[in-house]
C-alpha positions as CSV (number, residue, x, y, z in Angstrom):
1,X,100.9,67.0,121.3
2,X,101.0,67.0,117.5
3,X,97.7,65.5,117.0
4,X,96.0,68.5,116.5
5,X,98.3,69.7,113.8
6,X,97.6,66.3,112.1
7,X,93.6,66.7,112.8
8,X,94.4,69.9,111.0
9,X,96.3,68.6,108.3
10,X,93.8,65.7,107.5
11,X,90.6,67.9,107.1
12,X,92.9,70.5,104.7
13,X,93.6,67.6,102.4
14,X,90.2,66.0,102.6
15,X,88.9,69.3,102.0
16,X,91.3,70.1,98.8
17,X,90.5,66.1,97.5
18,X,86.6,67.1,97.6
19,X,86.9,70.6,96.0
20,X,89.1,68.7,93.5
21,X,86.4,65.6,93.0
22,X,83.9,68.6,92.3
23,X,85.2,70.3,89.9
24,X,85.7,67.6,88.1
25,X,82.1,66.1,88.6
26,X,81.3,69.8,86.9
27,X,83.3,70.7,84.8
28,X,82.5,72.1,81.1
29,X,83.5,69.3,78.3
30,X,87.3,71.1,77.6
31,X,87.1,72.5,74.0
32,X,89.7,75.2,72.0
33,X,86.5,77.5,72.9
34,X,86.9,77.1,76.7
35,X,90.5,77.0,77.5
36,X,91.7,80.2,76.1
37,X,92.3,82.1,79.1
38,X,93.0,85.0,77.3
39,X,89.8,87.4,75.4
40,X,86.9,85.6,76.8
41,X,87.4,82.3,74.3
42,X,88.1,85.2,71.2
43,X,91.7,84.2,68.8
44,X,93.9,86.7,70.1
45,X,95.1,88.6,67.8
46,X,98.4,89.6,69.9
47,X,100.7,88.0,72.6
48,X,99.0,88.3,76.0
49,X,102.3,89.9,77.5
50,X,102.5,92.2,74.6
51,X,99.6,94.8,75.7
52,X,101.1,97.2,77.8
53,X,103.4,99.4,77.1
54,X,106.4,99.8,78.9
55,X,105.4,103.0,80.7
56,X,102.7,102.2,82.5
57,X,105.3,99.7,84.8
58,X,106.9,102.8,86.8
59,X,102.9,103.8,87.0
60,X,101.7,100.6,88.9
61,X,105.0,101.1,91.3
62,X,104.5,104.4,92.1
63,X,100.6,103.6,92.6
64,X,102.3,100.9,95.0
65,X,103.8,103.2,96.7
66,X,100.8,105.4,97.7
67,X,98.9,102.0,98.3
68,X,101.4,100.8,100.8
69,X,101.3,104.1,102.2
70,X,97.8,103.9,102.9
71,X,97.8,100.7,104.5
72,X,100.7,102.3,107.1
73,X,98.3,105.2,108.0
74,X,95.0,103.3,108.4
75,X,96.5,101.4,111.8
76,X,98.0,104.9,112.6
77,X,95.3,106.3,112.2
78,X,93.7,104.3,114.9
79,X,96.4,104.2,117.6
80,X,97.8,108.5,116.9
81,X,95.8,109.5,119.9
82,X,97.3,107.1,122.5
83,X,100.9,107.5,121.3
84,X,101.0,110.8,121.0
85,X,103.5,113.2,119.2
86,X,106.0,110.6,119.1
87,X,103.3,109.0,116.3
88,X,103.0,112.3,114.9
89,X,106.4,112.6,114.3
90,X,107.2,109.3,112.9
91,X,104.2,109.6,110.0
92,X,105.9,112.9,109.2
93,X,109.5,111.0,108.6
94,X,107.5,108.6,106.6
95,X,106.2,110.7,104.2
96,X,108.9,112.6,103.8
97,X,110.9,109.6,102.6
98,X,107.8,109.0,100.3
99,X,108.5,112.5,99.0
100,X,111.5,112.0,98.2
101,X,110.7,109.0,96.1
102,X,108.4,110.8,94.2
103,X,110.3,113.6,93.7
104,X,113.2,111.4,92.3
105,X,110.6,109.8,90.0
106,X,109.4,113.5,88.7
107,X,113.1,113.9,87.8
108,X,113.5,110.9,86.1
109,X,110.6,111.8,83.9
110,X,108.3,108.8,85.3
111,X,105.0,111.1,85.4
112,X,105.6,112.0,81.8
113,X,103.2,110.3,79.7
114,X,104.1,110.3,76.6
């Protein structure tokens, strides 16, 4: 019953030993040149978690929000016709409720750039 799963299980690992055996059959000689992972190699002159202002955070979650509101209508995009109004109707209440968060977040001065 289970010896699929374990089938499974064995070509994962023996997969994840062999990616691991090659990378280290090709890796790059490690130097202070190669394992900065942050500017490319380059001294960084600043903190890597010191770049961004604080602003731009309520930016990326509204942007969220209109991404995850795309990926809801793609599939209702697709199936509108054979639901019918009923479909209709529920997109409505959805971006409605999306309206209302952006409308909260143009009170609270999240659009404001400055």
């Amino acid at each position: 019953m289970y010896a699929g799963v374990g089938a499974m299980l064995t070509v994962a690992l023996g997969v994840i030993v062999a990616v691991l055996a090659l990378h280290r059959l090709t890796a790059v000689a490690r130097s202070s040149l190669t394992v900065m992972p942050f500017q490319s190699g380059w001294a960084p002159a600043e903190h890597a978690l010191s770049r961004y202002h604080a602003r731009w955070y309520p930016v990326t979650l509204l942007f969220l929000a209109f991404d995850v509101e795309m990926l809801f209508m793609y599939p209702w995009a697709v199936v509108v016709a054979d639901l019918g109004m009923s479909a209709v109707i529920e997109m409505f209440v959805f971006l409605a409720a999306l309206f209302v968060v952006v409308a909260w977040a143009w009170r609270e001065g999240v659009l404001r750039w400055a």
